[in-house]
N, CA, C and O atoms as a GROMACS GRO file, in nm:
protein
  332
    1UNK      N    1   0.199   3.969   6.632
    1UNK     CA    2   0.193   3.875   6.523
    1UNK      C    3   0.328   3.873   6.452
    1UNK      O    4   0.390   3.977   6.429
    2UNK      N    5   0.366   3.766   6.422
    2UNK     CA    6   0.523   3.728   6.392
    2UNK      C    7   0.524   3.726   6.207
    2UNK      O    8   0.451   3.657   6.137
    3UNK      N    9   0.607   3.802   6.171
    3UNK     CA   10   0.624   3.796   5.988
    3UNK      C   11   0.765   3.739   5.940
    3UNK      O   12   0.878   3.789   5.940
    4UNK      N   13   0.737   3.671   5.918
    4UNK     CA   14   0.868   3.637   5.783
    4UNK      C   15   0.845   3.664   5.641
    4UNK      O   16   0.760   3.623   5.562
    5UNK      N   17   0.965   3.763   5.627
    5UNK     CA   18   0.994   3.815   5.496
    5UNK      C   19   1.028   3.682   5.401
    5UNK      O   20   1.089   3.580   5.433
    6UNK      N   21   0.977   3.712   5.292
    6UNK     CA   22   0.937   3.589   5.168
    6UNK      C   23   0.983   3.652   5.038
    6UNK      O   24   0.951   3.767   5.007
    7UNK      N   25   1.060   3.575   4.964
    7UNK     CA   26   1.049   3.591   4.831
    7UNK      C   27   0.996   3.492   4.749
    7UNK      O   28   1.048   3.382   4.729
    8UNK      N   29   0.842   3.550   4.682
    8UNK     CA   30   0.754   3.435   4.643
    8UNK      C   31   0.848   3.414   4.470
    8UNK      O   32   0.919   3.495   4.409
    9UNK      N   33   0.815   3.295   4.441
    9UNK     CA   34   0.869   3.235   4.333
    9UNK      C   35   0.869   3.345   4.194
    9UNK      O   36   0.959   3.349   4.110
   10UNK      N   37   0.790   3.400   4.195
   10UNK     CA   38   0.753   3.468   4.049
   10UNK      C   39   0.854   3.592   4.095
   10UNK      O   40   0.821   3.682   4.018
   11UNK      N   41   0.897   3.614   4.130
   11UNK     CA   42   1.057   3.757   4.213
   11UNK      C   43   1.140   3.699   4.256
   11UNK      O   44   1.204   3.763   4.338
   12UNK      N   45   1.178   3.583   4.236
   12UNK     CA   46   1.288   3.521   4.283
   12UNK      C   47   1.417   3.532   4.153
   12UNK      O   48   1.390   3.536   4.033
   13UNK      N   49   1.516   3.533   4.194
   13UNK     CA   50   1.624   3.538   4.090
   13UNK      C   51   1.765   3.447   4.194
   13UNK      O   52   1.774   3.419   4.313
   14UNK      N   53   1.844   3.428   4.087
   14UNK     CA   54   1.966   3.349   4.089
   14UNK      C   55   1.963   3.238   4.188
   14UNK      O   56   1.872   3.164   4.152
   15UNK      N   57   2.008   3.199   4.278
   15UNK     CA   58   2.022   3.097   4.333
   15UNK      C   59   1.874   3.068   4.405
   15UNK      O   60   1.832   2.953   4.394
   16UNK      N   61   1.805   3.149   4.466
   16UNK     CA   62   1.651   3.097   4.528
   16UNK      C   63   1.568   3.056   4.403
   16UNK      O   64   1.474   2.981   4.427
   17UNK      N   65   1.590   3.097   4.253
   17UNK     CA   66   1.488   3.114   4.128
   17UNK      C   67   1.524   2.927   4.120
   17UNK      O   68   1.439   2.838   4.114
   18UNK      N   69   1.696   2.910   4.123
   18UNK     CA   70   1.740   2.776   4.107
   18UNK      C   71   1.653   2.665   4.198
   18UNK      O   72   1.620   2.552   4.162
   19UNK      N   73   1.632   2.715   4.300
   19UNK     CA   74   1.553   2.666   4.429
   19UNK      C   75   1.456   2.578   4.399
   19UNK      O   76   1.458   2.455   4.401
   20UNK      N   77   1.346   2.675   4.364
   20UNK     CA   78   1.204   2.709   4.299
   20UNK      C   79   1.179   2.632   4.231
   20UNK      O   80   1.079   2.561   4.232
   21UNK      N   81   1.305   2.631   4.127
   21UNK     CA   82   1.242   2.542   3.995
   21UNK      C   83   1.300   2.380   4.018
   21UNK      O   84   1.259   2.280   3.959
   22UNK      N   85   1.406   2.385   4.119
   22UNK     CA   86   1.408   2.224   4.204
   22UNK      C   87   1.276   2.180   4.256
   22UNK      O   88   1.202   2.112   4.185
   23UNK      N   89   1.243   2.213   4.371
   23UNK     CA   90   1.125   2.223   4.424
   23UNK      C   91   1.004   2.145   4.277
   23UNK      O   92   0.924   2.052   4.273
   24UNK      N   93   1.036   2.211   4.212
   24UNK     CA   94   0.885   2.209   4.085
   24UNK      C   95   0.910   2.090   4.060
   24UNK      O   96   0.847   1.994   4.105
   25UNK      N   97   1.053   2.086   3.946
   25UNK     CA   98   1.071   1.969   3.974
   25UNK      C   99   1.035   1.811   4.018
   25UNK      O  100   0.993   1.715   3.953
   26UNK      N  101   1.074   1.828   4.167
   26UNK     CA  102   1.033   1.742   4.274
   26UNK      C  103   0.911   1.746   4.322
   26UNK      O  104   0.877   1.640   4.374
   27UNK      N  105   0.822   1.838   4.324
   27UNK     CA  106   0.706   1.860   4.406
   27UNK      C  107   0.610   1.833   4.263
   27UNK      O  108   0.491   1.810   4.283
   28UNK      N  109   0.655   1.834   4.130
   28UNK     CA  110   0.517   1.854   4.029
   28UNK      C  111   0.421   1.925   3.998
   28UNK      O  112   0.319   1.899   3.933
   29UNK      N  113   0.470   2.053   4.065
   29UNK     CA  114   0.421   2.151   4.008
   29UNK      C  115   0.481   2.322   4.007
   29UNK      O  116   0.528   2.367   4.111
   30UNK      N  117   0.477   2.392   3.907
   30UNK     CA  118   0.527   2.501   3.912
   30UNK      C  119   0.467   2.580   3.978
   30UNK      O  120   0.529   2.656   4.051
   31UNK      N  121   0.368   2.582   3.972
   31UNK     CA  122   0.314   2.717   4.049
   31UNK      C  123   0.266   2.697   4.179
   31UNK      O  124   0.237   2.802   4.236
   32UNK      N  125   0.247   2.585   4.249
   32UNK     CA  126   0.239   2.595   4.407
   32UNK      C  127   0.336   2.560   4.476
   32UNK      O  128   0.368   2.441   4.467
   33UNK      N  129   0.420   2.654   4.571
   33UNK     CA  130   0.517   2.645   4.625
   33UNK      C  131   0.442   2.640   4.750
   33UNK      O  132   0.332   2.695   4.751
   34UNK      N  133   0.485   2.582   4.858
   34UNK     CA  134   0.416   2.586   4.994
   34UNK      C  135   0.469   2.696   5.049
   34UNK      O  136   0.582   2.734   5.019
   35UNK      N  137   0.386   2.763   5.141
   35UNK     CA  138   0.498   2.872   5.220
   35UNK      C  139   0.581   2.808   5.314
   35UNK      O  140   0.665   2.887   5.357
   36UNK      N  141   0.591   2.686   5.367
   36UNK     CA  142   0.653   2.660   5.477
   36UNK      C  143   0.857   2.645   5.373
   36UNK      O  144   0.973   2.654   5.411
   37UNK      N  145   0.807   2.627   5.279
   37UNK     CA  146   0.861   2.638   5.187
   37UNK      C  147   0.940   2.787   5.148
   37UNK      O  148   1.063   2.792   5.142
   38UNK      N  149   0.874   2.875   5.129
   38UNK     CA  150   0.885   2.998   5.103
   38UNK      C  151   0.972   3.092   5.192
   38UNK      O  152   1.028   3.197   5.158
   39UNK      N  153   0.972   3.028   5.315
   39UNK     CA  154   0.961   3.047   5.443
   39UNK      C  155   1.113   3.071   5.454
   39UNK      O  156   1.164   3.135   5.547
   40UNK      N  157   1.184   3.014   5.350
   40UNK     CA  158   1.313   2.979   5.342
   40UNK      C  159   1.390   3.035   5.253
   40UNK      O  160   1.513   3.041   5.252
   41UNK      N  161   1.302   3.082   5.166
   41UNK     CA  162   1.368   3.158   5.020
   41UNK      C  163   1.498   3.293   5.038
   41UNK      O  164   1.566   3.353   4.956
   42UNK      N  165   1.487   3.298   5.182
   42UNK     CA  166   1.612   3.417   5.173
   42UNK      C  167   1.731   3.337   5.257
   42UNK      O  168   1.829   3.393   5.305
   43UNK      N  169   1.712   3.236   5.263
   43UNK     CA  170   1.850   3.149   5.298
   43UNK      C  171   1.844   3.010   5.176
   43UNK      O  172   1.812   2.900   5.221
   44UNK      N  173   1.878   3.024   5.017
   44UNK     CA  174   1.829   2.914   4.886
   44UNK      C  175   1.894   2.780   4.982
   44UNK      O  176   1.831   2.676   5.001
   45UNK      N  177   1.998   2.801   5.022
   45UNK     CA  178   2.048   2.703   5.049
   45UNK      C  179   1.998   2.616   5.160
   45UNK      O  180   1.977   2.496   5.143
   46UNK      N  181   1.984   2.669   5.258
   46UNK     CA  182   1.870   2.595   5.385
   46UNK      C  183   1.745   2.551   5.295
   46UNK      O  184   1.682   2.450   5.324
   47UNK      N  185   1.719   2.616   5.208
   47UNK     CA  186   1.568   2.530   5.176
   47UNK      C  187   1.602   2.453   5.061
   47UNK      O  188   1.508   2.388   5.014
   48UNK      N  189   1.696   2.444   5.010
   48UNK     CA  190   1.736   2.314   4.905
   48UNK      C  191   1.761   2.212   5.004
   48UNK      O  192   1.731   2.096   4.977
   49UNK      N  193   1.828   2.250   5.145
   49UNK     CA  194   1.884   2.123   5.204
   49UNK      C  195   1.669   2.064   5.280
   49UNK      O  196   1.600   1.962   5.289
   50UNK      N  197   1.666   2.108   5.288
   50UNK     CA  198   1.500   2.123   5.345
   50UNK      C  199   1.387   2.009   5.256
   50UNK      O  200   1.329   1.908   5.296
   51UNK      N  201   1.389   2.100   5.081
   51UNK     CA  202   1.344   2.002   5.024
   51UNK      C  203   1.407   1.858   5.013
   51UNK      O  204   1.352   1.757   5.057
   52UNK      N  205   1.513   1.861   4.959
   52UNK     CA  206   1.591   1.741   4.955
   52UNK      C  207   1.515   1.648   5.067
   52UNK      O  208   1.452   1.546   5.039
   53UNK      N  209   1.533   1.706   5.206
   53UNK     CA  210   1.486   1.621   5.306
   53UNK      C  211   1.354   1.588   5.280
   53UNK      O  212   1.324   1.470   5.295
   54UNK      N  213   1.273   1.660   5.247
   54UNK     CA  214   1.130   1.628   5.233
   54UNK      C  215   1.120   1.493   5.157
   54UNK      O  216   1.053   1.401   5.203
   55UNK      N  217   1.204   1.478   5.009
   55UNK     CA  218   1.243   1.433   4.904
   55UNK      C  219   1.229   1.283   4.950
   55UNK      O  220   1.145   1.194   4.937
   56UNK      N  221   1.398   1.303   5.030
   56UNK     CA  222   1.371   1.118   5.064
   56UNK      C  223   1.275   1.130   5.116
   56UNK      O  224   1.181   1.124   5.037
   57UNK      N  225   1.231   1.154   5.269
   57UNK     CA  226   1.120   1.137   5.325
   57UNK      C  227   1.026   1.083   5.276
   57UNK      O  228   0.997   0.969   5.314
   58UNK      N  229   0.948   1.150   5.174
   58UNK     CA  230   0.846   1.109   5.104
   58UNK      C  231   0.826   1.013   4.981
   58UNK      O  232   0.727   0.945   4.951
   59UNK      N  233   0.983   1.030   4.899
   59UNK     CA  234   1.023   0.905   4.789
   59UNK      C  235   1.089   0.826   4.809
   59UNK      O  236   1.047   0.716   4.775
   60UNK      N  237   1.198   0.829   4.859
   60UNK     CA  238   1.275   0.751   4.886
   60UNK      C  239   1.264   0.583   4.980
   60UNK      O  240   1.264   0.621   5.096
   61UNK      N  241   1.258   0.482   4.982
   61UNK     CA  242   1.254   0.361   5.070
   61UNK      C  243   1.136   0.252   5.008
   61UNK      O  244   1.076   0.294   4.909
   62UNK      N  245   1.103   0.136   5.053
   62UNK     CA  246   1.043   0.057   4.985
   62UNK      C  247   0.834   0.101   5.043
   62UNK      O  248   0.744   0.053   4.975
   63UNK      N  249   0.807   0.175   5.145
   63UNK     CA  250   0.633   0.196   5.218
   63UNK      C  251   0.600   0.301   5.095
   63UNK      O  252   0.678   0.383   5.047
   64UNK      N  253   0.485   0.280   5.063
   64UNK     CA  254   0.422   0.356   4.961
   64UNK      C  255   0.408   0.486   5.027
   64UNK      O  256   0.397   0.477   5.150
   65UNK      N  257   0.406   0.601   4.980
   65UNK     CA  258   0.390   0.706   5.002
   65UNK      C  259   0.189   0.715   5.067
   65UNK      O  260   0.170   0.824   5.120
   66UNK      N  261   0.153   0.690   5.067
   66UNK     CA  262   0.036   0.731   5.116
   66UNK      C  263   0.035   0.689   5.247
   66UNK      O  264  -0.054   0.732   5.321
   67UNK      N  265   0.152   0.580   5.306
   67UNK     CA  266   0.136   0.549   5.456
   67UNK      C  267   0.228   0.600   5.511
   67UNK      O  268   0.233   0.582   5.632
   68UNK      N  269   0.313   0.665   5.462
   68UNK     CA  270   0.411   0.807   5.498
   68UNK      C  271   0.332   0.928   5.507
   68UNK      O  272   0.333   1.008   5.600
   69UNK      N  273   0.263   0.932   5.399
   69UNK     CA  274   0.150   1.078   5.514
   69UNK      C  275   0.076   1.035   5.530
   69UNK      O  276  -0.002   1.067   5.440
   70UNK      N  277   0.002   0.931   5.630
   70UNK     CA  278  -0.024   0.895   5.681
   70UNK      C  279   0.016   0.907   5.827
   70UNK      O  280  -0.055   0.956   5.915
   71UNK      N  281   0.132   0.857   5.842
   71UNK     CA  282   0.235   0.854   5.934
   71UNK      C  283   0.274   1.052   5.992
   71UNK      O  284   0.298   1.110   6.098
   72UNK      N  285   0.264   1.078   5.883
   72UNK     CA  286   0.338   1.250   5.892
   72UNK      C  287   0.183   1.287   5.993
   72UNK      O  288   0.200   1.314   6.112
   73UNK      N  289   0.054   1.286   5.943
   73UNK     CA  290  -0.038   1.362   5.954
   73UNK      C  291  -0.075   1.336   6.131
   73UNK      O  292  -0.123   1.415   6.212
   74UNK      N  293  -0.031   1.187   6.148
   74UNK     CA  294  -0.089   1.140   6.292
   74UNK      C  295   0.032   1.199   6.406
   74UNK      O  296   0.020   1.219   6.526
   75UNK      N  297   0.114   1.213   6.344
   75UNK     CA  298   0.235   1.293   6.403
   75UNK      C  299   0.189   1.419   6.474
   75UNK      O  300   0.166   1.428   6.594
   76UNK      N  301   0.180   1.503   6.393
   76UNK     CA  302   0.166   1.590   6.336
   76UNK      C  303  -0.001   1.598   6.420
   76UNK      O  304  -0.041   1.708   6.458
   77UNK      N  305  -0.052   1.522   6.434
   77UNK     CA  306  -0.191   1.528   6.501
   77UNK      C  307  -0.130   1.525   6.678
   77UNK      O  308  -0.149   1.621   6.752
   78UNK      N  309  -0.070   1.424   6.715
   78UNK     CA  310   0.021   1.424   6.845
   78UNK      C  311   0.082   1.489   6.887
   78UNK      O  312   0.096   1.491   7.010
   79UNK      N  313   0.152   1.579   6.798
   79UNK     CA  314   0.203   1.676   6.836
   79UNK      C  315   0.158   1.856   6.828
   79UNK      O  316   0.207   1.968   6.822
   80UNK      N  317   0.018   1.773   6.834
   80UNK     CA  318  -0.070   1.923   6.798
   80UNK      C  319  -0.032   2.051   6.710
   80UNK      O  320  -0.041   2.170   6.741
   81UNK      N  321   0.019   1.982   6.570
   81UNK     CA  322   0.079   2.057   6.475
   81UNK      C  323  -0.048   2.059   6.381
   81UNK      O  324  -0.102   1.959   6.334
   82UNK      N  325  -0.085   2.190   6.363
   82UNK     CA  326  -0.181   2.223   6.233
   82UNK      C  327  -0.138   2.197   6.090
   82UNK      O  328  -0.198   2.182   5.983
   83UNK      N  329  -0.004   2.196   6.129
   83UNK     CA  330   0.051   2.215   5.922
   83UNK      C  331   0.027   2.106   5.894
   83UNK      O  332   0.044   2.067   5.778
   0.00000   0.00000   0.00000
């Protein structure tokens, strides 16, 4: 069984804490961070570039967001991805 070491939000300091509270930010809420998310907290910078991407993805362009995950989930179904 495969582990990745995590620093969850509430132990995070200096540049991953900066992360975190982007993320909140953008995501709308403080206290649920995703782990796929988390996943990233010992490289801040890969997962700022990460969210960002999520960011446009999901806000950015003129299709309402509900036919973007929409789009993500059937993917994501095709490609026999659980997340």
């Amino acid at each position: 069984m495969s582990f990745i070491q995590m620093i969850p939000p509430n132990k995070a300091t200096g540049e991953t804490k900066e992360v975190y509270r982007y993320m909140a930010e953008v995501g709308g809420s403080d206290n649920k961070v995703p782990k796929i998310v988390q996943a990233f907290s010992l490289r801040p910078g890969s997962m700022r570039r990460m969210i960002r991407l999520w960011e446009l993805g999901m806000w950015m362009g003129d299709e309402p967001r509900e036919i973007r995950e929409m789009i993500g989930a059937a993917v994501s179904r095709l490609n026999s991805c659980r997340y």
